[in-house]
ZABA-940471 format. One line per 10 residues: number of its first residue (from 1); their letters; for each residue x, y, z of N, C-alpha, C. Coordinates in Angstrom, 1 decimal. Layout:
N
NUM) a) X:Y:Z:X:Y:Z:X:Y:Z  ...
END
This chain:
189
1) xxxxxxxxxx) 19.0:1.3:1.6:17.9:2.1:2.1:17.9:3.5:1.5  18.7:3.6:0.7:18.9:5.0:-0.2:17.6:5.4:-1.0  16.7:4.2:-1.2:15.4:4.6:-1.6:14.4:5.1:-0.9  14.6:4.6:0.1:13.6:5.3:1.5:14.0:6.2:1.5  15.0:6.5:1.9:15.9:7.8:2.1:15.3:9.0:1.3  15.7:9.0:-0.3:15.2:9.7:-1.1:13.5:9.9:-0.9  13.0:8.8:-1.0:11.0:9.1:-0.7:10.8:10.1:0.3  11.6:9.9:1.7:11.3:10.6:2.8:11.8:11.9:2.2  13.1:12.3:1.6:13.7:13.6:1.6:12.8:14.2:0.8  12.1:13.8:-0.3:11.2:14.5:-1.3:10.1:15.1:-0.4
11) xxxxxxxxxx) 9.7:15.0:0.8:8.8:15.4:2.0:9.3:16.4:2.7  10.2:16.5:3.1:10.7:16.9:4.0:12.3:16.9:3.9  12.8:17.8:4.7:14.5:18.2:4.7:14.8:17.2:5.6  15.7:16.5:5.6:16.4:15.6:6.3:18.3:15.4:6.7  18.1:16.0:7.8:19.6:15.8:7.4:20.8:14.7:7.9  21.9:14.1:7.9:22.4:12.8:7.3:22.5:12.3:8.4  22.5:12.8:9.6:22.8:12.3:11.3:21.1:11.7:11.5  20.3:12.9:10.6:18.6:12.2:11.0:18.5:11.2:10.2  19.0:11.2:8.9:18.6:9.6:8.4:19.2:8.9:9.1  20.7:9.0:8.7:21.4:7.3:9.7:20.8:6.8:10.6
21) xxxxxxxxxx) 20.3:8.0:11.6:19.8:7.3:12.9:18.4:6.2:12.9  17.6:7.7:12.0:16.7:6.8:11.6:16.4:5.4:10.5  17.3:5.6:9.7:17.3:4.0:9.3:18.0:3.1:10.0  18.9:3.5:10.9:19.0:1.9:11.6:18.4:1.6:12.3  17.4:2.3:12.4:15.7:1.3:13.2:15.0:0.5:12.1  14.8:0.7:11.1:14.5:-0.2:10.0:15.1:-1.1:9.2  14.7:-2.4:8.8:15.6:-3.3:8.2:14.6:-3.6:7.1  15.2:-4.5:5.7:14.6:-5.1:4.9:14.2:-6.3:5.0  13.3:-6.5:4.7:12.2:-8.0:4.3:12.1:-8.6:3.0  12.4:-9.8:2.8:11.8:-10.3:1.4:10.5:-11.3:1.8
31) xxxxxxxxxx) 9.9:-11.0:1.0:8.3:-11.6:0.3:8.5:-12.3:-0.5  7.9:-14.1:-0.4:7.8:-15.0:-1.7:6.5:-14.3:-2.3  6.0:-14.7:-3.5:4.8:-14.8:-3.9:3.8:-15.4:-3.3  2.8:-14.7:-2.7:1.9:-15.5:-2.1:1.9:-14.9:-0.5  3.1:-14.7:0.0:2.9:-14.3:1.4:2.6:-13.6:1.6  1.8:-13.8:3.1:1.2:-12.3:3.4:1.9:-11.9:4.4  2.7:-10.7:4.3:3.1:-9.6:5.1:2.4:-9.4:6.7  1.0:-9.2:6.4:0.3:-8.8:7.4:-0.8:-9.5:7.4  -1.4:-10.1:9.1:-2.8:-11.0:8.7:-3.6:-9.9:9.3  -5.0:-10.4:9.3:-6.3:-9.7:10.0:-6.1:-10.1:11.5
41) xxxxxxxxxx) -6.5:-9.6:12.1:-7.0:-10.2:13.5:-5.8:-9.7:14.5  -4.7:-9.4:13.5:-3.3:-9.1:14.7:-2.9:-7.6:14.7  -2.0:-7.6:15.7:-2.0:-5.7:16.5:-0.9:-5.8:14.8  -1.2:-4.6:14.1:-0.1:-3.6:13.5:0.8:-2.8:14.0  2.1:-3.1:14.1:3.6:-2.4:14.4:4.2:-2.0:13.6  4.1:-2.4:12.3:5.3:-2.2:11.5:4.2:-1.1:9.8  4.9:-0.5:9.2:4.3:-0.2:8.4:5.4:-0.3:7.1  5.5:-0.9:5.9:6.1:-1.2:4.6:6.2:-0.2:3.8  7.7:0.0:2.9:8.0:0.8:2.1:7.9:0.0:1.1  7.5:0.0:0.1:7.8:-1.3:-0.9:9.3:-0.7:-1.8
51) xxxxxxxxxx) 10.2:-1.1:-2.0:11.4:-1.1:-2.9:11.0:-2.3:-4.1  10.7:-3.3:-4.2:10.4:-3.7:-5.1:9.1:-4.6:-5.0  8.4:-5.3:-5.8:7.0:-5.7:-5.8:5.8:-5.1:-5.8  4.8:-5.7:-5.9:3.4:-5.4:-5.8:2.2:-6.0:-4.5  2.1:-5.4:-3.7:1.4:-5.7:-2.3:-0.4:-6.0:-3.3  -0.6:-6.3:-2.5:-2.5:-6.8:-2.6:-3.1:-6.6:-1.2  -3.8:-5.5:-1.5:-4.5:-5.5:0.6:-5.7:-6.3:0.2  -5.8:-6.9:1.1:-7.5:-8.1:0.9:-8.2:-7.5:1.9  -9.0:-8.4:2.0:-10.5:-8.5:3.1:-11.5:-9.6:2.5  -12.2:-10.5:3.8:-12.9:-11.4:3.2:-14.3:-10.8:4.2
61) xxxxxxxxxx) -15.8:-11.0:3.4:-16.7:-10.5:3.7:-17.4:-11.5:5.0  -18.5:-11.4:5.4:-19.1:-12.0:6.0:-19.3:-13.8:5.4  -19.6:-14.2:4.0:-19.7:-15.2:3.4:-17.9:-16.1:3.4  -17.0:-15.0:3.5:-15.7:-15.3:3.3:-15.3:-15.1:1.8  -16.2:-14.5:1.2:-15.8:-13.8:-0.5:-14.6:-13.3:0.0  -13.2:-13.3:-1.5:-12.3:-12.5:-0.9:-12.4:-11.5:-1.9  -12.4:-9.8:-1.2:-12.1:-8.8:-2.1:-11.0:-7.9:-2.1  -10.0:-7.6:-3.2:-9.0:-6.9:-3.3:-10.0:-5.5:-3.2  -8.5:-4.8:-2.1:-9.2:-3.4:-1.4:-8.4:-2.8:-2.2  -6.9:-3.4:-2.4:-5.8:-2.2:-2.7:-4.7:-2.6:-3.1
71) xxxxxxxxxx) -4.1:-1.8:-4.5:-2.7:-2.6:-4.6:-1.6:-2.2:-4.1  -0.2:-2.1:-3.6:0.6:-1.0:-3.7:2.4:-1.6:-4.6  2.2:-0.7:-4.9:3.9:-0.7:-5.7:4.6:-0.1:-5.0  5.7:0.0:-6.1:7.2:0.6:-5.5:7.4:2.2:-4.9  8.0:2.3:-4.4:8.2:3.8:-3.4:7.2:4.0:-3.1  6.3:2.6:-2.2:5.1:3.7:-1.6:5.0:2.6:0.1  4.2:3.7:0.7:4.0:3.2:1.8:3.1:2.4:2.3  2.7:1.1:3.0:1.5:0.4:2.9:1.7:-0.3:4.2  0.6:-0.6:4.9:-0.2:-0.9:5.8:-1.6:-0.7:6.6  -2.0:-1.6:7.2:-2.9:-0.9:7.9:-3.2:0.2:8.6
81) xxxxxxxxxx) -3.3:0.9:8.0:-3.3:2.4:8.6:-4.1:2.3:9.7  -5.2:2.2:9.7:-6.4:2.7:10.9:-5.7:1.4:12.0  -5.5:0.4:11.4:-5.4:-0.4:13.1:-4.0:-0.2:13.5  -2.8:0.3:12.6:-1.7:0.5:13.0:-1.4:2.0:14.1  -2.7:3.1:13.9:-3.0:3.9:14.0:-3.5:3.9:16.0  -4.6:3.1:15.4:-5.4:2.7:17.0:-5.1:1.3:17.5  -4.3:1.0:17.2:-3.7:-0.4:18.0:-4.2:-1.2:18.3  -5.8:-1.9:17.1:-6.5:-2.5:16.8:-6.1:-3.4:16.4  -7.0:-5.0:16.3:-6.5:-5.5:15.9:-6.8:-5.5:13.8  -6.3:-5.9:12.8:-6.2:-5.6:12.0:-7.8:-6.5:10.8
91) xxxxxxxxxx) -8.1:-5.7:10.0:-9.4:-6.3:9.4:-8.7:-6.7:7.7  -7.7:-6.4:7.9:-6.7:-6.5:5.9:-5.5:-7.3:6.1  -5.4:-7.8:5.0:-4.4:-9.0:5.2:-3.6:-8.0:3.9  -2.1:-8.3:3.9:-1.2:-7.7:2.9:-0.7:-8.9:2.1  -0.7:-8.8:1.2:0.1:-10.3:0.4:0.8:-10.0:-0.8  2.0:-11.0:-0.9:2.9:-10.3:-2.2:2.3:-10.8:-3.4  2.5:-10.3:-4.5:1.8:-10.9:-5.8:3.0:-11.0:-6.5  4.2:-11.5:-6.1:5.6:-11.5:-6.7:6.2:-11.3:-5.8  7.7:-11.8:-6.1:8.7:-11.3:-4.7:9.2:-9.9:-4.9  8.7:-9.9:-3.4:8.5:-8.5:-3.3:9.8:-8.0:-2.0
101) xxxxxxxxxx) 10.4:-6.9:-1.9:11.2:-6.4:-1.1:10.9:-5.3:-0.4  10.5:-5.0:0.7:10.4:-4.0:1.6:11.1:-3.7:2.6  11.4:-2.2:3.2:12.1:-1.7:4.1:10.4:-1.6:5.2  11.0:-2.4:6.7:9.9:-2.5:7.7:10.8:-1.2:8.4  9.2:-0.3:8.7:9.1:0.5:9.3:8.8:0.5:11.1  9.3:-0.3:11.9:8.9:-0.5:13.2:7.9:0.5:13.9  7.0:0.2:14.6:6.5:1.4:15.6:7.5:2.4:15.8  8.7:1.5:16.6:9.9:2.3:17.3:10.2:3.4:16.2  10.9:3.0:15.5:11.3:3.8:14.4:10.6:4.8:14.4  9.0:4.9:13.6:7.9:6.2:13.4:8.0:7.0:14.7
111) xxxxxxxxxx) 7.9:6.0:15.7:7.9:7.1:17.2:8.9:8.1:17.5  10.1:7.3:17.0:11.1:8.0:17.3:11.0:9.5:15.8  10.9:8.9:15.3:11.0:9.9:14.3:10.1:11.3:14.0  9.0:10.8:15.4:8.1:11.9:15.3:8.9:13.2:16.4  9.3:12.2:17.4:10.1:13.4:18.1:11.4:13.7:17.9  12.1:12.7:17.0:13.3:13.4:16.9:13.9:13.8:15.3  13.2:13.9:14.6:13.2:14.3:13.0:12.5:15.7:13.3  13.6:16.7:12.9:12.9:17.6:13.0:11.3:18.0:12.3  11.3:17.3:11.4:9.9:17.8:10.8:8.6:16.3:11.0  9.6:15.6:11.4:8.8:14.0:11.6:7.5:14.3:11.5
121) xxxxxxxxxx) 6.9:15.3:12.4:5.5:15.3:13.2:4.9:15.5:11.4  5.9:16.2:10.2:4.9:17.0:9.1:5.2:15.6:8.4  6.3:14.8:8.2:6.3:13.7:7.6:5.0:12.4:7.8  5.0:12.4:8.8:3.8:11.6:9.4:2.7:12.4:9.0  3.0:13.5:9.1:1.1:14.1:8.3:0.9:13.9:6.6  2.2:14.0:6.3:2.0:13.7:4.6:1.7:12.5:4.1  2.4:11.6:5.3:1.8:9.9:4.7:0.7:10.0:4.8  0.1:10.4:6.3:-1.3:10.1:6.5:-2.4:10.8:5.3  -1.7:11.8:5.0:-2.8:12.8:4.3:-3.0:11.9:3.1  -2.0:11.4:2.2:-2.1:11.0:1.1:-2.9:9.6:1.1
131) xxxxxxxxxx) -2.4:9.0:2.0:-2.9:7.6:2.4:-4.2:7.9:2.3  -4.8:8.6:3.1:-6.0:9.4:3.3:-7.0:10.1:2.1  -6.4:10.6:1.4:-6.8:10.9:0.0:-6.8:10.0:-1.1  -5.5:9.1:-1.2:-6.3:7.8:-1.9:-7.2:7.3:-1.5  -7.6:6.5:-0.3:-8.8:6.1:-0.1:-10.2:6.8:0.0  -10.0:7.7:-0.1:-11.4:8.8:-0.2:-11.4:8.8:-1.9  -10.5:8.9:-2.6:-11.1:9.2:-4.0:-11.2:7.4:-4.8  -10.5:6.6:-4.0:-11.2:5.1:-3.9:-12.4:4.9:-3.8  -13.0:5.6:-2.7:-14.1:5.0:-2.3:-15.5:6.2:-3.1  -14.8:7.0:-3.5:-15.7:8.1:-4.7:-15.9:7.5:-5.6
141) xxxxxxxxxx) -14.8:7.2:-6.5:-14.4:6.3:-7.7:-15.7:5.3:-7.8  -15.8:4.1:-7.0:-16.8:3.0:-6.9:-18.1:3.1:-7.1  -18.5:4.8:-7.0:-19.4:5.6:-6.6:-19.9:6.0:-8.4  -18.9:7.0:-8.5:-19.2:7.7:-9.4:-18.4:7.4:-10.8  -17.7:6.8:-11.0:-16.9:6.4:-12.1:-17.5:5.4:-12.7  -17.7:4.9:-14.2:-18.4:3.5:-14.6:-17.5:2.5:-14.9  -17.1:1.5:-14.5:-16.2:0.9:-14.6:-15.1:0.5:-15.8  -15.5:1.1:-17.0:-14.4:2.0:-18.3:-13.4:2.3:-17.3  -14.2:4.0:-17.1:-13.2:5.0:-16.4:-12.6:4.0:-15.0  -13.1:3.3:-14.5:-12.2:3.3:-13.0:-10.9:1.7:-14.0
151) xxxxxxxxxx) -11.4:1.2:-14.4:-10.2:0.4:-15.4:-9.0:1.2:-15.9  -9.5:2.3:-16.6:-8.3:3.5:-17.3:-7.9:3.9:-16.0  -8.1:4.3:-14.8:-7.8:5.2:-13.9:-6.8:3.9:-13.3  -7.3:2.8:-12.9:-6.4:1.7:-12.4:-5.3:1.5:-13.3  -5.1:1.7:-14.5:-4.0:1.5:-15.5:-2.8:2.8:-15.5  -3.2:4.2:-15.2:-2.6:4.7:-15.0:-2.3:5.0:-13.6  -2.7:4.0:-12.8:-1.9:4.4:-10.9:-1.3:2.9:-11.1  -1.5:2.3:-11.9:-0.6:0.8:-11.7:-0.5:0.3:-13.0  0.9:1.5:-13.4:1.2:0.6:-14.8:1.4:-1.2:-14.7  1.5:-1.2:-16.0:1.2:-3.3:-15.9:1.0:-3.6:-15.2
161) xxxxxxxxxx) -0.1:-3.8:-14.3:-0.5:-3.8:-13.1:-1.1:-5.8:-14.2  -1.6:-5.8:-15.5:-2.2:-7.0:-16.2:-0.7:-8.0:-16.1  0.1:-7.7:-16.1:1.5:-8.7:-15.9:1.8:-9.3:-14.8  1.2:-8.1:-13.7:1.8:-8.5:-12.5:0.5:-9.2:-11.5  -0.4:-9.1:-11.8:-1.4:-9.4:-10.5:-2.8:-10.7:-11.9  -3.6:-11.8:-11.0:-4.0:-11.7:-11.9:-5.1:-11.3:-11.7  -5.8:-11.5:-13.0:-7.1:-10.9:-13.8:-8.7:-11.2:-12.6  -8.6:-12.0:-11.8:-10.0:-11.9:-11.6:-9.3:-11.5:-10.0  -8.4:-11.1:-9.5:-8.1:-9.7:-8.4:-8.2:-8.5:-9.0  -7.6:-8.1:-10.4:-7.8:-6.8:-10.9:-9.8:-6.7:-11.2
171) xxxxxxxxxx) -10.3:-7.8:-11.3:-11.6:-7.6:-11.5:-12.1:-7.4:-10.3  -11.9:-7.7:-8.9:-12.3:-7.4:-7.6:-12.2:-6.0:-7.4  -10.8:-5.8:-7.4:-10.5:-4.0:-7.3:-11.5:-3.0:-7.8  -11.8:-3.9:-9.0:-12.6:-2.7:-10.0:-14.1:-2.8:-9.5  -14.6:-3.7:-8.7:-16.0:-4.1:-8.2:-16.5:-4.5:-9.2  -16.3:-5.4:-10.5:-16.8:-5.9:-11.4:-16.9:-7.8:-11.8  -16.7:-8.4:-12.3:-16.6:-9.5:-12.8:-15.7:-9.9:-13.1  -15.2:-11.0:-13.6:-13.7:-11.4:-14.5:-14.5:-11.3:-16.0  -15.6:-11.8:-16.4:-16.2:-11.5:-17.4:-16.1:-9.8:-18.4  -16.5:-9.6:-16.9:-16.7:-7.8:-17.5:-15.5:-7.1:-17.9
181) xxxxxxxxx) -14.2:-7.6:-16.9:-12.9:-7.0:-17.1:-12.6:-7.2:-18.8  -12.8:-8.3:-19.1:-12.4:-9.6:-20.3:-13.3:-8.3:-21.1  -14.6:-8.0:-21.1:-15.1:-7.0:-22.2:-14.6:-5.8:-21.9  -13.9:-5.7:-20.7:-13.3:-3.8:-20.7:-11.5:-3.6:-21.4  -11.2:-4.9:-21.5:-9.6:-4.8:-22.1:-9.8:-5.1:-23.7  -11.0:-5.3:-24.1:-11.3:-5.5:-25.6:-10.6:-4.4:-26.4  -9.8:-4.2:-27.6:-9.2:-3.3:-28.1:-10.6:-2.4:-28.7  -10.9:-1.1:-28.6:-11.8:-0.1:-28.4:-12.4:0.6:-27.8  -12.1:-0.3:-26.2:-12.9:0.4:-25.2:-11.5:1.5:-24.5
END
């Protein structure tokens, strides 16, 4: 858990009585390929560190199209934010795209950590904020980027992201085609 450890300390001061305590509220999980972590429709408790793998947040539309929302890799935090948030039930499904290793984050755990980490309350604002700011410059991106730039941009927030996930998910993320992706990895663009 020395990787969590380090992610949290890079936030905030933490000192070794606050981790211990706080990591023995949390345990590790392994993910096959293919499982999903988290379904739609169910309350969110737990929120994921990834230590190793590549998460895929989904959603399937009205027709049941399925579209990749989001990827996440290593040292980062992932879940349903808003329903884990409002104790909703959940509209994103999480799924490994490889075996994947995470440190689960319980309710208990966060709750505890808000009151008894000394700075908990600013640690829980920096997940949220970031969490928060990726998805806002997500949902700009889709907007205002032509899908060149949002391809380059996806390549540099998820190195080999083409090794690890396949090609007509990376074409969903991007809001494009599998066709179109196939003309944006052409050597020149």
């Amino acid at each position: 858990m020395e990787i969590l450890k380090n992610a949290i300390s890079q936030m905030i001061k933490l000192t070794e009585s606050e981790a211990g305590e706080f990591m023995s509220m949390c345990y590790r999980r392994k993910f096959k390929k293919k499982e999903i972590l988290s379904e739609d429709e169910k309350i969110i408790d737990e929120v994921y560190f990834i230590e190793r793998g590549i998460l895929r947040v989904k959603i399937f539309d009205l027709n049941g199209t399925e579209h990749t929302v989001h990827f996440a890799i290593e040292n980062q935090f992932i879940a349903d934010y808003r329903a884990f948030l409002t104790r909703e039930k959940s509209s994103y499904l999480l799924e490994a795209m490889e075996p994947t290793e995470v440190i689960v984050l319980p309710r208990e755990a966060i709750e505890w950590g808000y009151i008894n980490l000394r700075k908990g309350e600013k640690l829980g604002r920096l997940i949220a904020e970031y969490y928060f700011t990726y998805l806002d410059r997500r949902i700009e991106h889709l907007y205002t980027l032509s899908p060149l730039q949002r391809y380059k941009l996806m390549n540099q927030i998820f190195p080999n992201i083409h090794n690890r996930v396949p090609q007509h998910m990376i074409a969903s993320y991007l809001g494009i085609t599998p066709v179109h992706l196939s003309r944006l990895k052409k050597p020149g663009n």
